[in-house]
C-alpha positions in Angstrom: -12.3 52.8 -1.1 -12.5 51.4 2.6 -16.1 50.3 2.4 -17.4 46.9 4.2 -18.6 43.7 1.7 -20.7 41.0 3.8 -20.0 37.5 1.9 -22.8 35.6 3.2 -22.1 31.9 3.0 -18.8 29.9 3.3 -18.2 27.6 0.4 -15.9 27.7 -2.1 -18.0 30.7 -4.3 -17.9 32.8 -1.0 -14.0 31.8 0.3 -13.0 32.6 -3.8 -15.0 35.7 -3.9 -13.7 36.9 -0.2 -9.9 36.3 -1.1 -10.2 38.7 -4.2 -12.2 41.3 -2.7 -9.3 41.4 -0.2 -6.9 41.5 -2.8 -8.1 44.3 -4.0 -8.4 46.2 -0.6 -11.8 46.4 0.3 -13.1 45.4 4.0 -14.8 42.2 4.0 -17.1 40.1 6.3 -17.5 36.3 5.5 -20.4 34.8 7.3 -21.0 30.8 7.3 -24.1 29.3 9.9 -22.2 26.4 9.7 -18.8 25.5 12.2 -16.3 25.3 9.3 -15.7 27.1 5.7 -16.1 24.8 2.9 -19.6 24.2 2.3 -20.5 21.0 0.6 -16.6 20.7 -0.1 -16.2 19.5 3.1 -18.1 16.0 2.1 -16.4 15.3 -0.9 -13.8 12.7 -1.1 -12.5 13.2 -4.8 -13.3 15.6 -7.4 -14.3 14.4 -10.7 -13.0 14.5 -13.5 -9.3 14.4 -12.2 -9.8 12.6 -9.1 -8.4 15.5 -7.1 -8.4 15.4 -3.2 -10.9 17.2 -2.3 -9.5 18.4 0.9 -6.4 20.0 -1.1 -8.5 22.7 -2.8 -10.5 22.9 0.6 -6.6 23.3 2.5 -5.5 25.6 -0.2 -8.6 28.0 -0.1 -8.3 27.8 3.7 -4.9 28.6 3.3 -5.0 31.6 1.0 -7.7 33.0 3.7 -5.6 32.9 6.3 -3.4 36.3 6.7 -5.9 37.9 4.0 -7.2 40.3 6.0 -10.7 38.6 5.5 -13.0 38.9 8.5 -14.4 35.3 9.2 -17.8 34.3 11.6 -18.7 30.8 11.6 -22.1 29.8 13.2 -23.5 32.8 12.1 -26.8 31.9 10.3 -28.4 34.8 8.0 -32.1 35.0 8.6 -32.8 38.8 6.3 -30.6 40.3 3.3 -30.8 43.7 2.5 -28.5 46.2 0.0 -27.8 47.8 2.9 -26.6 44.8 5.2 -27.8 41.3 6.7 -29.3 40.6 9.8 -28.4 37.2 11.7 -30.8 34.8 13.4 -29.9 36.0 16.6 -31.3 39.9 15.8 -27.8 41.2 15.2 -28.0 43.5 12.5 -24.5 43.9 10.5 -24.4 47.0 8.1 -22.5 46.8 4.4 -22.0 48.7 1.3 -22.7 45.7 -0.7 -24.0 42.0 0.1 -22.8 39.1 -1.9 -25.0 35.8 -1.6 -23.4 32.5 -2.0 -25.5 30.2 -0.1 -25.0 27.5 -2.4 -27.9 24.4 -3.2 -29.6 22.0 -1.0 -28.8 18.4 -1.3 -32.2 16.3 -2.6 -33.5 14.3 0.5 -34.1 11.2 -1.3 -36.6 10.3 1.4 -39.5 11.5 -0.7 -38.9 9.5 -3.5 -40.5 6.7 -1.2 -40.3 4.2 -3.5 -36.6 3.8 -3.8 -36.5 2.8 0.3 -34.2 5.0 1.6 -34.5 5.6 5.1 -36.6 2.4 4.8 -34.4 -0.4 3.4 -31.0 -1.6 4.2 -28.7 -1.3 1.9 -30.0 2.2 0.1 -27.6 4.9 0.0 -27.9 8.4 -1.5 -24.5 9.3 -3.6 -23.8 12.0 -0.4 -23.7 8.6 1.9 -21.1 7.8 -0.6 -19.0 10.2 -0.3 -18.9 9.8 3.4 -17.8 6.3 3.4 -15.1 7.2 1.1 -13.6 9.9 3.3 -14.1 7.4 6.0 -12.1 4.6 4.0 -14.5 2.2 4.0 -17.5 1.2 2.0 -19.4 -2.3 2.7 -23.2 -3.2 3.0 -24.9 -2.5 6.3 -23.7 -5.7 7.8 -19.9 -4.8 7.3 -19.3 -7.6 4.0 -18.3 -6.2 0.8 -21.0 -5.9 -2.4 -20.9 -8.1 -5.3 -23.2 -6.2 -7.3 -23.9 -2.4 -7.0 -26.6 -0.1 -8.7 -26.9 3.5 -9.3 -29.7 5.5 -10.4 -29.4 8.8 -11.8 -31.4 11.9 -11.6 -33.1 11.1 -8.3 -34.6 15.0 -7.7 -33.9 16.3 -10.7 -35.6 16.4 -14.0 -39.0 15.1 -12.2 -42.3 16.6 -12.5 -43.8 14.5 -9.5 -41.3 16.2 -6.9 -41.3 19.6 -8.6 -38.2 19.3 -9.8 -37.9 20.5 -13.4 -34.3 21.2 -13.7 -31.0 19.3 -14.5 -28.2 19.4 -11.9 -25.5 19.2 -14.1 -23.4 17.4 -11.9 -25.1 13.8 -11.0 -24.2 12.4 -14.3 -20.1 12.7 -13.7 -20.7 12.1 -9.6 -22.4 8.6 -10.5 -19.3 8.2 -13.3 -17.2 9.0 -10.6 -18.6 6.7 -7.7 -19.1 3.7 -10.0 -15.4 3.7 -11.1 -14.0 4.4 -7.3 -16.2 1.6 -6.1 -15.4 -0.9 -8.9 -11.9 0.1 -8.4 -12.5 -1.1 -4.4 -14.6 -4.1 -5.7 -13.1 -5.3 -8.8 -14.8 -8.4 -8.6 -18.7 -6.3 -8.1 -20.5 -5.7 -11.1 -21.8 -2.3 -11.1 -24.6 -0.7 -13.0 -25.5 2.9 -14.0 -29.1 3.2 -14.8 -30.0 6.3 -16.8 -32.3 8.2 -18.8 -29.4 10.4 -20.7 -26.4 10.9 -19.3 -25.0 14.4 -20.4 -20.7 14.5 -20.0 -20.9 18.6 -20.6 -17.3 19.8 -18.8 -13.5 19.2 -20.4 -12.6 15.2 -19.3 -15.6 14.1 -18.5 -16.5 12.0 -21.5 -13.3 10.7 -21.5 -14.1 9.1 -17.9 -17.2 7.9 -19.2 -15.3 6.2 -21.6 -12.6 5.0 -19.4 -15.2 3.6 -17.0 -17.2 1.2 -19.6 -13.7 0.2 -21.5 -11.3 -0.2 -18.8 -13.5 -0.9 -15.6 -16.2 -2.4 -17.7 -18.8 -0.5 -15.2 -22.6 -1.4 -17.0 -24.3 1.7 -18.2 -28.2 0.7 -18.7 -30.2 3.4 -20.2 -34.0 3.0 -18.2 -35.2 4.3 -14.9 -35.6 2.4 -12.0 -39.3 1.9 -11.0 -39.5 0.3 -7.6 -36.9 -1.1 -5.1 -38.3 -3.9 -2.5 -35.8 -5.2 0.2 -35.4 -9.7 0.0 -35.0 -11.7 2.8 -31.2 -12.2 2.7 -30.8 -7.7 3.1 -30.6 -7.1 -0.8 -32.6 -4.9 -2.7 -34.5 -6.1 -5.9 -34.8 -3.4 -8.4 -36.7 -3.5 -11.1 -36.7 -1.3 -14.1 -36.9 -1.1 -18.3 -34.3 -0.9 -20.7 -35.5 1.0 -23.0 -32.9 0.2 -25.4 -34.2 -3.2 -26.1 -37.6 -2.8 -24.7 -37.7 -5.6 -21.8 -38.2 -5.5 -18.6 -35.8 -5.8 -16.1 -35.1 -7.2 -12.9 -32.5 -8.1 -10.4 -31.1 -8.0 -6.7 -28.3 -5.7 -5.8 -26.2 -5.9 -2.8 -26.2 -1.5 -2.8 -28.3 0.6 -4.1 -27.3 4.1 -4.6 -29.2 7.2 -5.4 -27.6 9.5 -7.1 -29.2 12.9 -5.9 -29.7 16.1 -7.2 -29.4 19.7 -6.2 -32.4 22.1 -5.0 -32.6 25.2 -4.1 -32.2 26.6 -0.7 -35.7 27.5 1.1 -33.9 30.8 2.7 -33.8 32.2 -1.4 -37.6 32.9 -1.3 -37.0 34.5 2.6 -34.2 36.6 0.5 -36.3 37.6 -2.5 -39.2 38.7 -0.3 -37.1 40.8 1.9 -34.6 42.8 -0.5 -37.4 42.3 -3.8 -34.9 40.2 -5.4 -36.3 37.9 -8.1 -36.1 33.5 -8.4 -36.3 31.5 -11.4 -39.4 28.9 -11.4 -36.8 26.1 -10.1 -36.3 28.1 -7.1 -32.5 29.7 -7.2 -32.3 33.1 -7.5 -32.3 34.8 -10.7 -29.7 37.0 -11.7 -30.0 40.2 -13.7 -29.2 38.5 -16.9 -27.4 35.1 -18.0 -24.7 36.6 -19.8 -23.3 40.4 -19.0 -24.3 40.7 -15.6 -24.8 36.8 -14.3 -23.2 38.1 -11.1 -25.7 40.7 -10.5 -29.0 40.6 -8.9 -32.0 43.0 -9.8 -30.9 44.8 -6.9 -28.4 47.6 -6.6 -25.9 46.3 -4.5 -26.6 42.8 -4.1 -25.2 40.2 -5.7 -24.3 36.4 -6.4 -21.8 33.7 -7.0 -21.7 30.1 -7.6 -24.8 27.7 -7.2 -27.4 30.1 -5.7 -28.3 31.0 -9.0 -28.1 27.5 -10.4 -26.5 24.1 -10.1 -22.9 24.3 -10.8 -19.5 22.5 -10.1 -16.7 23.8 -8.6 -14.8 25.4 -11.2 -17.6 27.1 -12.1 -18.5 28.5 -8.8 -14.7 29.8 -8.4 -14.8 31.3 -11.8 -18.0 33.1 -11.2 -16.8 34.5 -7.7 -13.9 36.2 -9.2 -16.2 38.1 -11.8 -18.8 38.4 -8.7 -15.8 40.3 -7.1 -15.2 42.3 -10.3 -18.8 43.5 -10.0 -18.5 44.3 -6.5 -15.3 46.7 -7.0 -17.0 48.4 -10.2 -20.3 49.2 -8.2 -18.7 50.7 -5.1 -16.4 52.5 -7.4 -19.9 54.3 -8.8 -21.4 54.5 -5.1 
C-alpha cells in the first residue's frame, strides 16, 4: 500500500499524525508555510496543567520525525486542497491519495476589542505576549520595573456576540490559571487578579490548579467582565469592571493588564471548503463528518482532519485525534 498522504500543516496534530502514518508504511508529505514544525507549540513556555516544558514535547515530536521516513517542506504555504492533492502558493501542484488538514486556529488579535488598549496603552499584553516573555525569562512593565499588581481578563474573542465570536475556546480559562500562578510565583509580592464570567476547569488536573492557585498563591479570582481600560499618568492602566457577585462596581489601577485571548478559526478554511465542497460550522472551523464515529473525517472522500481545525482543542487532544485521523487514513486507502 505505497500510496502518497499530504499532511498539510506542521503542529503537533500534523507531526502526531505524520509519525503514525509512517509507522504504518505509507509515503507521506508534511507541508508547514511556516520555517519550523511546531505550530503554536513553538510559543509556549509551559503546559498547563503539569507545568511541562513546552519545548520537551516540541524536542521529542521533532525527535521521533527524524529517521521516520516522513517527507518534510517548511515555507511551503497551501493556497487549494483537493481529494486528489494540494496546490502551494507558488502554483506547484503536489498530487496524493489522501489529504489530511491540520492547519490548526488563529490566535484572537485583541486589537479589535478597542477598548481594552492594546496596541494603544502601555502596559496591555495579550496572554501570547505572555508567553513570550516567559520563554524569554523575563516579564516586567514596559519600562523594565517589576508589577505590583497584575489583571487578567478572560474570554477576550470568545463567547462574544459583538466580534462574532459565539464559541468557547476551551483553553483560556486554564492558560489564565496558568499565567496568574507563574507570574505570582515571579512576583510574590504582586497581587494578581482573574476577572471572569465562568471559568470552566473541564480536563484531568485542572481544577485542582485552580484550587492550588486561590489557596496556596492566593491569586484573586473576581467573577465580572472588564468594561473599559484607560492608561493614568504614571503608565498604569485603570480598569474598571462589576462584580457581579456582590453587585458593585469596581475600579482600580493595575501595573499589567493581560488579555487572555481566544482561538478563531483560520480564514484559509472557507478558501478550503469552497475548493474541495467541504463543509464549516457557523464559528468558522471546518466541520467534520460527524462528532463522534467519524470526527476525523470530512464530508469528503479522502480528505480529512486532525486537531483544532475542526474546533478549539489542547494538546492532548489534538495528538489523540491525529492518531485516530491516521487510523482513518490507512482504513480508506485500504478500500481505494
Amino acid at each position: 500500500m505505497a500510496r502518497r498522504v499530504i499532511i498539510v500543516g506542521g503542529g503537533v496534530a500534523g507531526i502526531q499524525t505524520a509519525l503514525t502514518l509512517s509507522q504504518r508504511g505509507i509515503p507521506t508529505l508534511l507541508l508547514e508555510r511556516e520555517s519550523e514544525l511546531g505550530g503554536k507549540l513553538t510559543g509556549w513556555h509551559k503546559l498547563f496543567p503539569s507545568f511541562t516544558p513546552a519545548h520537551e514535547v516540541l524536542d521529542e515530536l521533532r525527535q521521533r520525525l527524524n529517521g521516520s521516513g516522513v517527507e518534510v517542506r517548511t515555507q511551503c504555504e497551501v493556497c487549494h486542497v483537493e481529494r486528489s492533492g494540494v496546490t502551494l502558493a507558488s502554483g506547484e501542484r503536489l498530487a496524493a491519495d489522501a489529504v489530511v488538514v491540520t492547519t490548526g486556529f488563529t490566535l484572537f488579535d485583541a486589537r479589535v476589542k478597542e477598548e481594552y488598549g492594546y496596541g494603544i496603552y502601555d502596559n496591555v499584553y495579550t496572554t501570547a505576549d505572555i508567553e513570550r516573555m516567559l520563554n524569554e525569562g523575563r516579564v516586567a512593565m514596559r519600562d523594565g520595573s517589576a508589577p505590583r499588581r497584575i489583571a487578567f481578563l478572560h474570554c477576550v474573542g470568545s463567547r462574544d456576540e459583538k466580534v462574532c465570536q459565539h464559541h468557547c475556546s476551551k483553553v483560556c480559562c486554564i492558560t489564565g490559571v496558568k499565567q496568574a500562578m507563574e507570574l505570582k510565583e515571579m512576583f510574590p509580592e504582586a497581587d494578581v487578579f482573574n476577572f471572569y464570567m465562568d471559568i470552566r476547569m473541564f480536563g484531568p488536573g485542572y481544577e485542582e490548579m485552580y484550587r492550588d492557585a486561590q489557596q496556596r498563591l492566593n491569586i484573586h479570582f473576581v467573577r465580572g467582565r472588564i468594561s473599559e481600560a484607560s492608561p493614568t499618568l504614571d503608565g498604569r492602566v485603570q480598569i474598571k469592571a462589576e462584580d457581579t457577585l456582590t453587585g458593585r462596581p469596581l475600579k482600580m489601577s493595575v501595573d499589567m493588564l493581560i488579555l487572555i485571548i481566544g482561538m478563531r478559526s483560520n480564514a484559509s478554511n472557507a478558501v478550503f471548503a469552497a475548493d474541495a465542497g467541504l463543509q464549516c460550522q457557523p464559528s468558522g472551523f471546518l466541520a467534520p463528518r460527524d462528532l463522534f464515529l467519524h470526527n476525523t473525517e470530512s464530508n469528503v472522500g479522502g480528505i480529512f482532519y486532525a486537531g483544532a481545525v475542526t474546533a478549539p482543542k489542547n494538546i492532548g487532544e489534538s495528538l489523540s485525534e491525529a492518531v485516530v485521523a491516521a487510523d482513518r487514513v490507512t482504513e480508506y486507502l485500504k478500500r481505494a
